[in-house]
Structure formats: structure tokens, C-alpha cells
C-alpha positions, 0 to 999 in steps of 0.5 A, a space after each residue: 869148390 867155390 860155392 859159385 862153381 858148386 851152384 853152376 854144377 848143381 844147375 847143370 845137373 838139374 837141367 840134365 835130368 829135366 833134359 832126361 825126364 822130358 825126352 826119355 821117361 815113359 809117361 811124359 809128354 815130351 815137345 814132340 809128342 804134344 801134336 800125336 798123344 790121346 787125349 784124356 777122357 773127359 765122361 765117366 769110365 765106370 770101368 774105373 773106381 774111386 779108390 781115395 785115400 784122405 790120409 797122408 801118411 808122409 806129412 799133414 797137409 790140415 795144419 798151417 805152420 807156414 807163417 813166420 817164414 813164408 808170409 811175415 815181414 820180420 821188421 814191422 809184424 806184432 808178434 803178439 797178433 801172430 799167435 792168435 792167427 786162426 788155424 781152424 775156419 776163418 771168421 765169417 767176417 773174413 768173407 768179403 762177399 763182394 756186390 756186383 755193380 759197374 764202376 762207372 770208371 773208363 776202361 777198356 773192353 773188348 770180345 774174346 775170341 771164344 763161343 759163346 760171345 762175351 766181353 772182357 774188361 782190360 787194365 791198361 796195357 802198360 800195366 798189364 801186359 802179358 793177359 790184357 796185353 795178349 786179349 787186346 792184340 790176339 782176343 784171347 789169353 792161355 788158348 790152349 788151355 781155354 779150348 780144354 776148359 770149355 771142353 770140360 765145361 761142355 762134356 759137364 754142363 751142370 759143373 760148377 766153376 771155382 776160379 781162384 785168383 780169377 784175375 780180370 775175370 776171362 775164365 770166370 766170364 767164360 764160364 759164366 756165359 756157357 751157363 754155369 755158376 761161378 765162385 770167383 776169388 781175387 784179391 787186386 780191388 783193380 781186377 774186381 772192378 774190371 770184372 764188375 763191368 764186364 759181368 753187367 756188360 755181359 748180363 751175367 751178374 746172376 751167375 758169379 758171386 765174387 769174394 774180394 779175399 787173398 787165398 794162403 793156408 791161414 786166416 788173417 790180415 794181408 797186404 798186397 805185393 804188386 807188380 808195375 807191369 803184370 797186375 796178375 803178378 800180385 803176392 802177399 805179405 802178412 800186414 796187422 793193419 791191413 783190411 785184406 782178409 786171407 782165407 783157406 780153402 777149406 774155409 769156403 766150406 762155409 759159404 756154401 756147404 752143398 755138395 756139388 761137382 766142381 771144375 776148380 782153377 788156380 792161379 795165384 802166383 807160386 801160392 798153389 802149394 801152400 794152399 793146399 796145406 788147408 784143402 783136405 776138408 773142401 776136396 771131402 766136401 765136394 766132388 772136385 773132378 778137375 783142377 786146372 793149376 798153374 805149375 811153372 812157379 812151383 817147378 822152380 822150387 825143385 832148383 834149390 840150392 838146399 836139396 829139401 827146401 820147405 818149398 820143396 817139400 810142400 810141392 812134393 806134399 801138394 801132389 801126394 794129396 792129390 794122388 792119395 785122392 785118386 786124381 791124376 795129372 796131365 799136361 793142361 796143353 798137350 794133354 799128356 799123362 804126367 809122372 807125378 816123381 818127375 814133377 820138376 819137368 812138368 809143363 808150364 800149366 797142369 791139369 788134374 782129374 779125378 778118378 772117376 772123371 777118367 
């Protein structure tokens, strides 16, 4: 068999079992059942009890060995430099804590349809067309989603907000004008500045702090990958010159170490996996009770033509710490429960609950 025929019949046989996955295994949220499924419960069940387990036995997600393979460009990178990337917390000096002020420069800006009132601040649509493009013909981006964040924030209204590629700010600003406190991470300088306007626009500049930092599992110099296009669609690269600094989840420990309960969102371009190679300090140092993740890149990773490819395995790796941890998965849109083997099929958005939140 030619390795072009071999490829075609490994893809027919992945979408066959995506095809059986999605129809006929019990747990999963099929198309049909999105509009009659319960929904998942948003106050506490103390009938429910956290059991937790914080160590993994299958892989150990408190190491970063991601580098040379994942983030390096092998042509023009200082191998010397690269032995001495952190693996511990990043510096302090990592932290680009990002002061707040209006650009003065010409933008757009317009009212998203949510409760309560509040403005977002758009790219030109030619650049961005998928959030600003969406904002600006409909008032809104990732509906579906937003009416179960808001949701969240309503059931929790002493939650605090963690925005990880926060983008132009939509989920931030949101959240920030129904009165709750927010870290917003975003490394596009295009995006804070759009973010920047909108806060003072809305008068809500006291209520988000903003770090200007890439997220990935290690500390250290990055450079940005743009999309002509989609300004959300930004991916990294190590860069010894670079003055974009790359910081760990775990590392935000550092910036603010009280315990709280948290509403996490993440973003960030197909990263999510990795990222969570660094977490298990931030999940034991804070209550996260939910985590609103993107997941349409990570499913991609299961159509390998290795059948474990390191992707693949740190997905499978991502969910094994959350379910160890207690929390569960459910479709962020139909808000079905979701069987974490059959992750492959999962939708596109997913949202995970801690236990004691069920």
C-alpha cells in the first residue's frame, strides 16, 4: 500500500469512529440531542464531595521538556541560551504588568450585545475577520458560549475571571462590567491596545489588570506568529532576542498567591495542551471551578499519522489532570456531559467543572 492510499484509509477509519463516537456512545452529546440535554448544574450539590487526586500516575505534567521540538526554530536559536531556559517559576522580571491608558490611535468601537452595556474596540475587519468581523455585523462573538459564561459569572458573583489570550478583550470587558475582577493575558501589543480604549471607554480600568506575556510550558524570550487575517490566530516561536516574555501557568502564582475562586478561560491557538504541562501548582493554589477551553485544535491531534504522537499524548495527558482533579467535561454549547476517552469528538468549545461546582 502506497503511503498516500495508507493515509486515505487511516482518515476514513478516524472519521468512522468520530462518526460512532458522536451517534451512539452514551454520554456523548450528539447534534440532535444539543436543543433536549439537562443542563449542567451551576450551584453547589453537597451531596457531591471533592475527591482529588494531584498526582499522575501516567506522565508528569511539572516538567517542560517541550522545547526543542515544539517551540525552536532549529536554523537561528542559541543552543547555549536554551539550556538555561527556566523550568522553575519565571523571573519576576518576566511579568509585563501592563498599565492601562487610551492609545489615542483610531478605532472602532462598538456595543456588544450582552447585559449589562458595554463596548468593545474592533481591528479592521479585513485583518480580523472572524471576532471583529462577527462583533461588528452581529454585536457579538461565540454566543452560545457568552450566555453560559455570564451564566457562570451570575450563579458566582464573587468569582474571579482568569482570561488567557484574552484577544480584544470581549470576555474580559464582560466580565468586568458585571462587577467581577479580572486577569487578562495577551501577548498581540495590537489586541492590548484595543483592550486599553475599551476599559477606559467603559470606565472599568479598576477591575482588570492586563499582563502583556505569551503563555507556553516554559519561561523565556518569545517571538510572534501572525495570521494576515485573524489577529486571534497568533502562535509562537522561541526567539533569543525577543523582548516578548513567555510565562507558565504556574508562574502566576506568583503575582497574586491568595486563594480564591477562579472562572478560567483559555484560548490560545492549539497551546492548551501544553500549557497544562505547568498548572499543577496554579489548580492546588486556587479554587478553579470552571475552565472554559477551546478544543477544536487539540481534536486534531488525535489525526496522526503516528498513531502516538507527542501531541497526542499531552492531550490525553491535559484531561488525565483534570479528571484526577475532580473535574468533569461538558460541551461548552450544548452543555452535555462528554466522555473524556472519546475526546477526538468532542466539540469545538468545551467546558470543564470542578467537582464540588456539580
Amino acid at each position: 500500500m502506497t503511503r498516500r492510499a495508507h493515509v486515505a484509509a487511516t482518515t476514513v477509519i478516524v472519521i468512522f469512529l468520530v462518526y460512532f463516537a458522536v451517534d451512539v456512545i452514551p454520554g456523548y452529546a450528539s447534534e440532535q440531542e444539543f436543543k433536549t440535554n439537562e443542563e449542567f448544574p451551576l450551584t453547589r450539590n453537597e451531596h457531591h464531595s471533592r475527591e482529588v487526586s494531584t498526582t499522575l500516575e501516567a506522565v508528569d505534567l511539572s516538567r517542560s521538556t517541550m522545547l526543542a521540538e515544539d517551540y525552536i526554530s532549529s536554523e537561528n536559536e542559541d543552543e547555549n541560551w536554551l539550556k538555561s531556559v527556566e523550568v522553575g517559576d519565571c523571573p519576576l522580571d518576566s511579568f509585563d504588568l501592563h498599565d492601562v491608558e487610551a492609545t489615542g490611535d483610531e478605532m472602532e468601537c462598538v456595543a456588544l450585545r450582552v447585559v449589562p452595556k458595554v463596548d468593545v474596540c474592533l481591528h479592521p475587519v479585513e485583518s480580523d475577520i472572524y471576532v471583529s468581523g462577527s462583533i461588528r455585523d452581529t454585536g457579538i462573538w461565540e454566543e452560545h458560549i457568552v450566555q453560559k459564561f455570564q451564566q457562570v459569572l451570575t450563579q458566582h458573583p464573587n468569582i474571579e475571571v482568569i482570561d488567557l489570550g484574552a484577544n480584544i478583550g470581549m470576555y474580559t470587558l464582560i466580565a468586568a462590567a458585571m462587577g467581577h475582577n479580572v486577569l487578562a493575558l495577551e501577548p498581540n501589543e495590537n489586541s492590548i491596545k484595543r483592550m486599553d480604549t475599551a476599559l477606559v471607554r467603559n470606565s472599568l480600568t479598576n477591575k482588570v489588570i492586563i499582563l502583556h506575556n505569551a503563555l507556553t510550558d516554559h519561561c523565556g524570550p518569545v517571538e510572534l506568529i501572525g495570521s494576515d487575517h485573524n489577529q486571534g490566530d497568533v502562535r509562537v516561536k522561541v526567539s533569543v532576542n525577543a523582548s516578548l516574555q513567555s510565562i507558565t501557568l504556574d508562574s502566576l502564582v506568583q503575582i497574586d498567591p491568595e486563594r480564591k475562586a477562579v472562572a478560567l478561560k483559555i484560548d490560545i491557538q492549539g497551546y492548551e495542551h501544553k500549557v497544562m504541562q505547568r498548572a499543577s501548582r496554579f489548580f492546588e493554589a486556587y479554587d478553579i471551578a470552571y475552565v472554559f477551553m477551546e478544543w477544536v485544535l487539540l481534536r486534531e491531534y488525535y489525526v496522526t499519522e503516528e498513531h502516538r504522537s507527542r501531541d497526542k499524548q499531552l492531550v490525553e495527558s491535559a484531561i488525565l489532570f483534570f479528571t484526577q482533579r475532580g473535574f468533569v467535561p461538558f460541551s461548552a454549547i450544548s452543555h452535555k456531559k462528554l466522555h473524556p476517552d472519546f475526546w477526538f469528538g468532542w466539540p469545538e468549545d468545551v467546558l470543564w467543572v470542578g467537582n464540588k461546582y456539580i
